[in-house]
C-alpha positions as a Markdown table, in Angstrom:
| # | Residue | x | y | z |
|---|---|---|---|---|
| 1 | Unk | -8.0 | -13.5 | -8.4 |
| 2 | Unk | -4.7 | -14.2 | -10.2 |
| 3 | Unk | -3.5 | -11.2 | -12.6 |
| 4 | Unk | -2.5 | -13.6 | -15.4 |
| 5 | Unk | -5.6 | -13.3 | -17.5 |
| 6 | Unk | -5.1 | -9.4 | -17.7 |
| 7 | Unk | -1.1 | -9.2 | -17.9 |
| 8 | Unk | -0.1 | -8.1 | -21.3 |
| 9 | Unk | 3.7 | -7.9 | -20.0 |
| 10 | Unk | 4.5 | -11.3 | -19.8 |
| 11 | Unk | 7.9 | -10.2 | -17.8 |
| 12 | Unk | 9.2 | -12.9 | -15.6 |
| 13 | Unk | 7.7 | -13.4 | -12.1 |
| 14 | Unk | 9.6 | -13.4 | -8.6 |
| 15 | Unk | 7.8 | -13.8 | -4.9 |
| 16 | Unk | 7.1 | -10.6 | -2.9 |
| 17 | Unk | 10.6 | -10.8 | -0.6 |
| 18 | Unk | 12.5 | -11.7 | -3.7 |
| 19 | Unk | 11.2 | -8.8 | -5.9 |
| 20 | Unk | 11.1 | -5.9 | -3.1 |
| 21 | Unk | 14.6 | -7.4 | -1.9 |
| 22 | Unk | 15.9 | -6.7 | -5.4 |
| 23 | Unk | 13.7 | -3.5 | -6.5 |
| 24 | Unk | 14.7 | -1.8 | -2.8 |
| 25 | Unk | 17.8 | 0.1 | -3.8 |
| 26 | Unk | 16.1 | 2.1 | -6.7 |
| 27 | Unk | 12.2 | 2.3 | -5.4 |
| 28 | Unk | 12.1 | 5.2 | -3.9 |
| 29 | Unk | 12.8 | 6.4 | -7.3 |
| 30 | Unk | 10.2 | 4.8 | -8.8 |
| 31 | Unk | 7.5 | 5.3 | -7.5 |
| 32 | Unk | 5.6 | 8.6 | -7.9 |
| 33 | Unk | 3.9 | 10.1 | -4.9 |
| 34 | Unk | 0.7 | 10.7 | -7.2 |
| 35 | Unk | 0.0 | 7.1 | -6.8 |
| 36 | Unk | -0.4 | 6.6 | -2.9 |
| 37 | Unk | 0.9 | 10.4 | -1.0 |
| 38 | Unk | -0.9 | 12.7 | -3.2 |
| 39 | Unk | -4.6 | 10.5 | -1.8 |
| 40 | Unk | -3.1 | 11.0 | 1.7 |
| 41 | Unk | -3.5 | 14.2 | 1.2 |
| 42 | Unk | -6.8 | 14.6 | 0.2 |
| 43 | Unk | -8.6 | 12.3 | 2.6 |
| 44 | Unk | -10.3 | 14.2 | 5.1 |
| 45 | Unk | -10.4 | 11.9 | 8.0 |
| 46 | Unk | -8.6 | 10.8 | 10.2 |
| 47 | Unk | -6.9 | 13.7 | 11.8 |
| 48 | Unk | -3.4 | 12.7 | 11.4 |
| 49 | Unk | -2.1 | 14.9 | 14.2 |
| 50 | Unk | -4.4 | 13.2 | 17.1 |
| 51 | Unk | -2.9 | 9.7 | 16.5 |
| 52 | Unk | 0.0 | 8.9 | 19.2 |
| 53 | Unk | 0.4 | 5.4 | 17.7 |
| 54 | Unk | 0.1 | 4.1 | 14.4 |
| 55 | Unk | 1.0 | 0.6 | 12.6 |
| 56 | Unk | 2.5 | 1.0 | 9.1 |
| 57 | Unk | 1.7 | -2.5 | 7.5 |
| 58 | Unk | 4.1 | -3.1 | 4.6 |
| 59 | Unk | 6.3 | -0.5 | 5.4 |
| 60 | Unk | 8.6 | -0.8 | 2.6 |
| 61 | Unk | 11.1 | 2.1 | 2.7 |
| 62 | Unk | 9.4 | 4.0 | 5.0 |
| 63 | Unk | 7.7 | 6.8 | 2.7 |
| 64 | Unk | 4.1 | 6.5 | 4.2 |
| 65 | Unk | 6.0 | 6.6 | 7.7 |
| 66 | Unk | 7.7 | 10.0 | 7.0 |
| 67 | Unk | 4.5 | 11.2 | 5.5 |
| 68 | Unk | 2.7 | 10.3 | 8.5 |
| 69 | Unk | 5.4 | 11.8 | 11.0 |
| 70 | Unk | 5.2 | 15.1 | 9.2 |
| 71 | Unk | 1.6 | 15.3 | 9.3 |
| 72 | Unk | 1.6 | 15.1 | 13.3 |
| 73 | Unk | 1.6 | 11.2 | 14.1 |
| 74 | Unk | 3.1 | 11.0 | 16.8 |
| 75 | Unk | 5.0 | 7.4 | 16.7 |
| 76 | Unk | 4.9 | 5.1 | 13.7 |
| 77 | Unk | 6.1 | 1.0 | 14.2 |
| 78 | Unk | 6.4 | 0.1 | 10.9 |
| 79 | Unk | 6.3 | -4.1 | 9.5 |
| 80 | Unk | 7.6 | -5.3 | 6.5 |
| 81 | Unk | 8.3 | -8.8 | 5.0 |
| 82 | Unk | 11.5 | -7.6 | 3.1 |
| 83 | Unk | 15.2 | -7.0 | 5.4 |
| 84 | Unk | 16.0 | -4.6 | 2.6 |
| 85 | Unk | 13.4 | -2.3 | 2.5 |
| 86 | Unk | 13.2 | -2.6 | 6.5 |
| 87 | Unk | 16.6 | -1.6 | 5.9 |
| 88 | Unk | 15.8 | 2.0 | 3.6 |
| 89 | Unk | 13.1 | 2.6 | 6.2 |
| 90 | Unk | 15.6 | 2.4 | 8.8 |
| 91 | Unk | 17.8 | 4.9 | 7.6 |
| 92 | Unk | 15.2 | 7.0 | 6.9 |
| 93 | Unk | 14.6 | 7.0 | 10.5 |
| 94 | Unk | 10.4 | 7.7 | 10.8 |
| 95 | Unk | 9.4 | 4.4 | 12.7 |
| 96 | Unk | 9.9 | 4.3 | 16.7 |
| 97 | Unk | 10.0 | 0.6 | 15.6 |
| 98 | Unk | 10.5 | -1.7 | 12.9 |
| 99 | Unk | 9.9 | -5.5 | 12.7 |
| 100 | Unk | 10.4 | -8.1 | 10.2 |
| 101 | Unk | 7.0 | -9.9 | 9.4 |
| 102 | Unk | 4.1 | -10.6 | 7.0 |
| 103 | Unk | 1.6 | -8.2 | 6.8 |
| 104 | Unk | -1.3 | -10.8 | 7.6 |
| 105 | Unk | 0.6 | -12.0 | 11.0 |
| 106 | Unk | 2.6 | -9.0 | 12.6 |
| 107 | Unk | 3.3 | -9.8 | 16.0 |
| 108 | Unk | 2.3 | -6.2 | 17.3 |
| 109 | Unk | 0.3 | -5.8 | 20.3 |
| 110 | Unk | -3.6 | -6.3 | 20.1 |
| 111 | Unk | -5.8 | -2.7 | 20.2 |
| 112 | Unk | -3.2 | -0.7 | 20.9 |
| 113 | Unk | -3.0 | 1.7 | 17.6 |
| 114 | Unk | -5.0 | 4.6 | 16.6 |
| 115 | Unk | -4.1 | 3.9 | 13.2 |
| 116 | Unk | -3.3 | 1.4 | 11.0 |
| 117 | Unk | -1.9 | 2.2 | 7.1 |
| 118 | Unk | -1.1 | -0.4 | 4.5 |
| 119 | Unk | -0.2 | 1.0 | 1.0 |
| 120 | Unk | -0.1 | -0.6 | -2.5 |
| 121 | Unk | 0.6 | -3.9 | -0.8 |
| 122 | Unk | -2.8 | -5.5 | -1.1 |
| 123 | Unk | -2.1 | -6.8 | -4.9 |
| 124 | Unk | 0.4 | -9.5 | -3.5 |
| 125 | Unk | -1.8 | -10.7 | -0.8 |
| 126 | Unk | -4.3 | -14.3 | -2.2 |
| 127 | Unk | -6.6 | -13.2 | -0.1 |
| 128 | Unk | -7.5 | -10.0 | 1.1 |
| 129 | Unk | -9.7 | -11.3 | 4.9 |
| 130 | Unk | -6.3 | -12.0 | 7.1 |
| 131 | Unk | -5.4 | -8.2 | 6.3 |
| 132 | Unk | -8.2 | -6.8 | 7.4 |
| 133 | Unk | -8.1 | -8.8 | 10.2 |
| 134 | Unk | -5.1 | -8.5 | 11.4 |
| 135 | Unk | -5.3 | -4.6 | 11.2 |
| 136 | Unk | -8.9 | -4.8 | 13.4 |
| 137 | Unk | -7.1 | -7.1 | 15.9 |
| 138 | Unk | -4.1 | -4.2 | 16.2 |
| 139 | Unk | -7.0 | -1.4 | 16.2 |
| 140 | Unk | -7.8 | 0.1 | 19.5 |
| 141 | Unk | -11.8 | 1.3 | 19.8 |
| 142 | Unk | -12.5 | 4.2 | 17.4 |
| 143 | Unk | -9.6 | 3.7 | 15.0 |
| 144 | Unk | -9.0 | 4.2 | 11.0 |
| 145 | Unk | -7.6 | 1.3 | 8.9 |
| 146 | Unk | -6.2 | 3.7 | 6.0 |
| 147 | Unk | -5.4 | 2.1 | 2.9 |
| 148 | Unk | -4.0 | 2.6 | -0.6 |
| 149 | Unk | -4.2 | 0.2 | -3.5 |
| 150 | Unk | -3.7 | -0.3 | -6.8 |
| 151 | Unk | -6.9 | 0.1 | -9.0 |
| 152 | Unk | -8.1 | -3.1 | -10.0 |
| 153 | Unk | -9.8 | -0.9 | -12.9 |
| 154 | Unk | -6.5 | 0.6 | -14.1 |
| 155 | Unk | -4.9 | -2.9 | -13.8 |
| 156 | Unk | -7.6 | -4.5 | -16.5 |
| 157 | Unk | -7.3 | -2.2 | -18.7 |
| 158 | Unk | -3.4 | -1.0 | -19.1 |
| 159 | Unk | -2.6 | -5.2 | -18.5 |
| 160 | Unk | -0.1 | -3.9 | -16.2 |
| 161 | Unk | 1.6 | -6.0 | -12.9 |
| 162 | Unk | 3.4 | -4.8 | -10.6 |
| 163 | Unk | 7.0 | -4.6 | -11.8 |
| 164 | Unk | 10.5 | -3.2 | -11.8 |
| 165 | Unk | 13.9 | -2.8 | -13.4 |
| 166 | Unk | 16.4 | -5.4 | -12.3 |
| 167 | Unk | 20.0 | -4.4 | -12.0 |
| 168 | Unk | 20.5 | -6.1 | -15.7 |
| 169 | Unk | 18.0 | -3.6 | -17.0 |
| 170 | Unk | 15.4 | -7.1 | -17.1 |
| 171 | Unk | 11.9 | -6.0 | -16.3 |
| 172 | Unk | 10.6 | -8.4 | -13.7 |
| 173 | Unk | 7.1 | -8.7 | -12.4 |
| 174 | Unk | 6.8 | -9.3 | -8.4 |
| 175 | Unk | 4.0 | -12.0 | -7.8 |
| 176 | Unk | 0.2 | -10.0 | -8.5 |
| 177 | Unk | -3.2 | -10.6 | -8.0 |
| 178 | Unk | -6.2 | -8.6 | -8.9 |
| 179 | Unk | -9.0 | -7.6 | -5.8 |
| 180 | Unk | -12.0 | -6.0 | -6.6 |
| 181 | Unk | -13.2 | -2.8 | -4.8 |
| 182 | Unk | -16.3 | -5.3 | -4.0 |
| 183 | Unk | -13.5 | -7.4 | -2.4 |
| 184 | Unk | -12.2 | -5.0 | -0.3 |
| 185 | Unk | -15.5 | -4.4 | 1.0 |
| 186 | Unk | -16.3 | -7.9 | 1.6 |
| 187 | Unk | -13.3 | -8.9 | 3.8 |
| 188 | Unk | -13.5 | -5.2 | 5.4 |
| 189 | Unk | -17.3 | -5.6 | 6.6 |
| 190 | Unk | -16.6 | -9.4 | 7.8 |
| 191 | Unk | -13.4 | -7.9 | 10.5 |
| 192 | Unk | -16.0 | -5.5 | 11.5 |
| 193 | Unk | -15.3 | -2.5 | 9.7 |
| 194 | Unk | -17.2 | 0.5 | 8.1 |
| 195 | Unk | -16.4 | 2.3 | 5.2 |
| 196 | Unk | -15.9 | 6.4 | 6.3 |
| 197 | Unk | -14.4 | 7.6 | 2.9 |
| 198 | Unk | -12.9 | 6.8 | -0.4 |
| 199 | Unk | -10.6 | 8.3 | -2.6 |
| 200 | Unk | -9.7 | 7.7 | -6.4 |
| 201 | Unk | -6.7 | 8.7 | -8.1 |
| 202 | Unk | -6.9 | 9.7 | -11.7 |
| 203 | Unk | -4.2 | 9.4 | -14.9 |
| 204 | Unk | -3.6 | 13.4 | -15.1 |
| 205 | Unk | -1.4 | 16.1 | -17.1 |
| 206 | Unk | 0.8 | 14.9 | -13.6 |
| 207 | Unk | 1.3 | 11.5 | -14.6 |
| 208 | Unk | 1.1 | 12.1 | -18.5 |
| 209 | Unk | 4.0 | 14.5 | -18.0 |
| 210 | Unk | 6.1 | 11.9 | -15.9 |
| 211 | Unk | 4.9 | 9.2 | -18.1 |
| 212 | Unk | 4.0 | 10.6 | -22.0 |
| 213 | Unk | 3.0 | 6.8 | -22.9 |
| 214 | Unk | 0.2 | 6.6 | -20.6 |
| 215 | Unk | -1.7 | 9.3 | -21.9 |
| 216 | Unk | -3.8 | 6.8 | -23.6 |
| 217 | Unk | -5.2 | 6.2 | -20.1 |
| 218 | Unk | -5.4 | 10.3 | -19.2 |
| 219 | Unk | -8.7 | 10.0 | -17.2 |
| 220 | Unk | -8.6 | 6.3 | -15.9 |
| 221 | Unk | -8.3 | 5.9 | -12.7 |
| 222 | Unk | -4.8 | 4.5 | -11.2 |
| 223 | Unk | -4.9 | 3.8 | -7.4 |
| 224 | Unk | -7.7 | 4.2 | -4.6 |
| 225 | Unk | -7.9 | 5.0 | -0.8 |
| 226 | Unk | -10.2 | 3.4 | 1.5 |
| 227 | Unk | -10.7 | 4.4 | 5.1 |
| 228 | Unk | -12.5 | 2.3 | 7.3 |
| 229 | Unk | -13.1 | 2.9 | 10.6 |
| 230 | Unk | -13.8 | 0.2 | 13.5 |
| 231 | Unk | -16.8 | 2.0 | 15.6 |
């Protein structure tokens, strides 16, 4: 569903390659690893360092494909709609590969990865079923689908899209939608995936400190992990 009937920004609203084109010179900046690394972290499956191959969906600047090179992945091909963030993730230099391409429609070869990551991307997808699978067509047998969203619950109740800081100093809000974890679910079970795990990720002293307005929502929580796994 649309985010309109929650947003309580009203900032102005670009497409998904317009907004990560202009928001990809300062994200890395701006986004706090609590919100997406720090549930990496915690998730006790898969075993990072048995996977040779892994597809990065929505690469953006590459920080889940570093993440997931330091951990023991052996080779990360990363896709992303946006040349500029394809760009950042270049020069960071984690991906064996990187193409230009929606998420839904990559172009990688069928069953050939181990693993397949998407993070805090799903929000600008209508519909969350071409996801899920695409990433079970790229899934060999036995493979994880990891991925990191932003809480619908946090997004109800802080009224918040996703957004950045233009180069004028103009808040701008980069096309959102709202998916329910019952959502998730749905288009997960009907590509033939089951759920293995699930992490939340709560407003803490972390985030409060970071971010002293939000600790009206200290205990909400802000982004989730799914993995799902394609027995």
């Amino acid at each position: 569903m649309r985010f309109d009937d929650f947003d309580q920004r009203g900032y102005p609203e670009v497409d998904v390659r317009t907004g990560y084109g202009a928001w990809a010179a300062t994200y890395d900046g701006s986004v706090l690893d609590a919100m997406d690394i720090a549930l990496l972290e915690q998730l006790k499956e898969p075993v990072w360092s048995t996977v040779d191959l892994a597809a990065d969906l929505g690469c953006g600047t590459g920080r889940t494909g570093a993440w997931l090179r330091a951990n023991g992945v052996s080779t990360v091909h990363g896709v992303d709609l946006t040349p500029e963030m394809l760009e950042g993730a270049g020069r960071r230099g984690a991906h064996a590969k990187l193409v230009e391409a929606d998420v839904t429609e990559t172009g990688l070869p069928s069953r050939s990865y181990q693993l397949i990551t998407a993070s805090l991307i799903d929000e600008h997808l209508d519909d969350l079923a071409p996801l899920y699978r695409e990433a079970a067509r790229l899934a060999a047998p036995g493979s994880a689908f990891v991925l990191v969203a932003y809480h619908p619950q946090f997004m109800m109740v802080s009224g918040m899209p996703t957004h950045f800081t233009s180069a004028d100093g103009e808040s701008v809000t980069i096309a959102t939608n709202l998916h329910l974890v019952s959502d998730h679910v749905g288009a997960a079970l009907a590509a033939g995936w089951r759920l293995a795990e699930m992490r939340e990720g709560l407003i803490d002293d972390h985030w409060v400190a970071a971010k002293p307005k939000w600790a009206r929502f200290r205990g909400q929580p802000i982004s989730v992990a799914y993995v799902w796994r394609n027995d």
